[in-house]
C-alpha positions, -999 to +999 in steps of 0.1 A: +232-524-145+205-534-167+224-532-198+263-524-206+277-495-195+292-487-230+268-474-257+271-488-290+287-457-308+315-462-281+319-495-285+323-493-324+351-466-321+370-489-296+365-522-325+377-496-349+408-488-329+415-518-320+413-530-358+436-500-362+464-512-335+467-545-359+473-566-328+449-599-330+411-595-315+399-631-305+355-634-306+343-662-292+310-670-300+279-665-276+245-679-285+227-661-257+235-632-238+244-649-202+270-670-225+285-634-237+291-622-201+313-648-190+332-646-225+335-604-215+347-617-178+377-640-192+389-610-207+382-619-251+384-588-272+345-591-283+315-615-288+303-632-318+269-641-330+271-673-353+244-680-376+252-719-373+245-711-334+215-689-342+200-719-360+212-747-342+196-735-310+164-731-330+167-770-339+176-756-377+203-767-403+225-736-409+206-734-445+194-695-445+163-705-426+163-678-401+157-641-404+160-609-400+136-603-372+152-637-355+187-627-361+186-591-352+167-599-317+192-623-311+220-599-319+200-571-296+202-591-270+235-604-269+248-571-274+233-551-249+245-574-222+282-564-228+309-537-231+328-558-253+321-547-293+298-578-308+301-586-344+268-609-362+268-631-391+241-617-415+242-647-435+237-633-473+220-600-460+190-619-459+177-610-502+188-585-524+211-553-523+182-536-506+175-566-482+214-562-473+210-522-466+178-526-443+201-556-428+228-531-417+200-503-408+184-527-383+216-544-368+232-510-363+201-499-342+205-531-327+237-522-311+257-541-330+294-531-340+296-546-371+282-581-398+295-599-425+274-609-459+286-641-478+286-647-514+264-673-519+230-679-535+207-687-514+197-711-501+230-712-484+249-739-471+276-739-437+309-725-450+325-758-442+298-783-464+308-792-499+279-784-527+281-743-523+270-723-553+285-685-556+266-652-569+281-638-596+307-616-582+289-584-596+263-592-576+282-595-544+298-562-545+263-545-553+256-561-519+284-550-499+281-515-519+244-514-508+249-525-475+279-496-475+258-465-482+231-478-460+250-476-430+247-444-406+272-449-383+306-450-403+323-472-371+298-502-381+320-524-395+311-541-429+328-575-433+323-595-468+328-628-466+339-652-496+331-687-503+350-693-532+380-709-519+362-740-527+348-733-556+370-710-574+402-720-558+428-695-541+432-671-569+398-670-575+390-663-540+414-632-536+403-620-569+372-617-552+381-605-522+395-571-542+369-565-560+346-566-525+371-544-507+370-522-541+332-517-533+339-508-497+339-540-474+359-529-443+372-564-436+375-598-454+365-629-441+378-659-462+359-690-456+370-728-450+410-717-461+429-751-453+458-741-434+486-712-431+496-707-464+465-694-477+462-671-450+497-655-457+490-652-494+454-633-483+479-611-461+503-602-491+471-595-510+449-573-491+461-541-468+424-546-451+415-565-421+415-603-424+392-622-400+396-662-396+373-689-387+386-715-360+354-733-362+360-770-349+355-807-367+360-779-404+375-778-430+404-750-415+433-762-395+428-748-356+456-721-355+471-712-323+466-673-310+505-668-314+503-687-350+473-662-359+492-630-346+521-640-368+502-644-400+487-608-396+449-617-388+430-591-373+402-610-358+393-646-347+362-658-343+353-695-325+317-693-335+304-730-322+326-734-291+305-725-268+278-744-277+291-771-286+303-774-246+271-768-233+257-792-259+285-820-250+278-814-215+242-815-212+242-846-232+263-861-207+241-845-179+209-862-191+223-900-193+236-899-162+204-884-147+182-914-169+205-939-156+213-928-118+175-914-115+192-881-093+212-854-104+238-861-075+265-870-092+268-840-115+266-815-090+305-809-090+300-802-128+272-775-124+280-738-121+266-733-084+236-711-080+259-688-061+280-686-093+251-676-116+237-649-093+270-637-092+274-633-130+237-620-128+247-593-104+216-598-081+233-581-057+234-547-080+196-553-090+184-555-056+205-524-042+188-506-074+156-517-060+156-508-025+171-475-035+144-469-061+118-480-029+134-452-009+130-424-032+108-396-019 
């Protein structure tokens, strides 16, 4: 009741057999735990933690400001607030190779089911901004490699993400994307690929897991989920959705309450307060109570 019902060890052996079926897990993003409840309630194969969110909701550019601590209590509580496996971007692991290993130690006690670490230097820029400088490839799979052998649970999923599609072009990016799977990534995410093409030729390349970002107003075309299935990706993540609704939404709220001077109006766009306690499960809270009261 006060948490998920699914431990976090449970929840990363049903991610990895999912991942194993090779049928397409869609992650919307959730930038606070209420938000990942109603993506577990419309049925989504898991929840992700987006560090554009993450910063965005602090008032921050998506620049590598935040960290660790802010990123893993996030995650925490995101995470425990659902049965549904939740994956968390760890930005560049946050420093060096040893930087990356405490990163997985502390997400993985977190409850989290799995990260990905990027390739660029930091400070690092959105995936979807021009002006993005890489580490020297090397260096990237001493990261993934460190962040590999620091994990204790071998279900936590290690995702490396590449940048280099626009700097390096396609070939470049794939050549990368080897030589990170080579040092044990369990997944590649390619960054800010265009359209289809580029995800079949990562396909034909790479017998790993592929995960794609169908992050809006970017610089990837929005595949459908059947389009998706059909090119062979293994996971889908809509990191900013969800926030930017709210954000559209509230901005909308707060003119028409400055203009109209009453809420009225907006009341058939509000969840009710019915609807919230409902998703809050008061209900099961207070039954907890009065039986706890009870107890002799």
């Amino acid at each position: 009741m006060l948490s998920a019902k699914k431990t976090a060890a449970e929840k990363r052996v049903a991610l990895r057999s999912a991942l194993a079926s090779g049928r397409l897990l869609r992650f919307p993003g959730a930038f606070s735990p209420l938000v990942a409840m109603l993506i577990e309630r419309h049925h989504f194969d898991g929840v992700y933690v987006s560090g554009a969110a993450l910063s965005a909701e602090l008032g921050l550019p998506d620049i590598g400001l935040t960290t660790l601590s802010e990123v893993t209590q996030r995650g925490r509580a995101i995470a425990q607030m659902t049965d549904l496996p939740t994956l968390l971007d760890a930005d560049t692991g946050f420093g060096e190779p040893l930087n990356a290993a405490r990163t997985v130690q502390e997400l993985e006690q977190a409850g989290l089911c799995g990260c990905h670490m990027e390739d660029q230097q930091n400070p690092k820029r959105c995936g979807h901004l021009d002006g993005k400088t890489l580490l020297p490839a090397e260096e990237m799979r001493r990261r993934i490699h460190a962040a590999v052998s620091a994990r204790r649970d071998p279900n936590f999923v290690i995702i490396a993400r590449t940048d280099a599609y626009a700097v390096e072009g396609l070939e470049g990016a794939l050549t990368r994307a080897k030589s990170y799977v080579d040092a044990g990534a369990d997944m590649i995410f390619p960054e800010a690929l265009p359209d289809e093409r580029d995800f079949e030729r990562f396909r034909k390349a790479l017998a790993v897991p592929l995960l794609a970002n169908m992050t809006e107003f970017g610089k990837s075309k929005l595949l459908t989920t059947a389009e998706l299935a059909a090119l062979g990706i293994n996971v889908a993540i809509y990191p900013v959705t969800t926030l930017r609704l709210a954000m559209k939404a509230i901005e909308e709220g707060l003119a028409v309450l400055q203009k109209e001077g009453t809420q009225v109006t907006l009341l058939e766009r509000m969840q009710t307060r019915a609807a919230l306690y409902e998703l809050l499960r008061y209900d099961n809270y207070n039954q907890f109570d009065q039986a706890v009261h009870r107890f002799q």
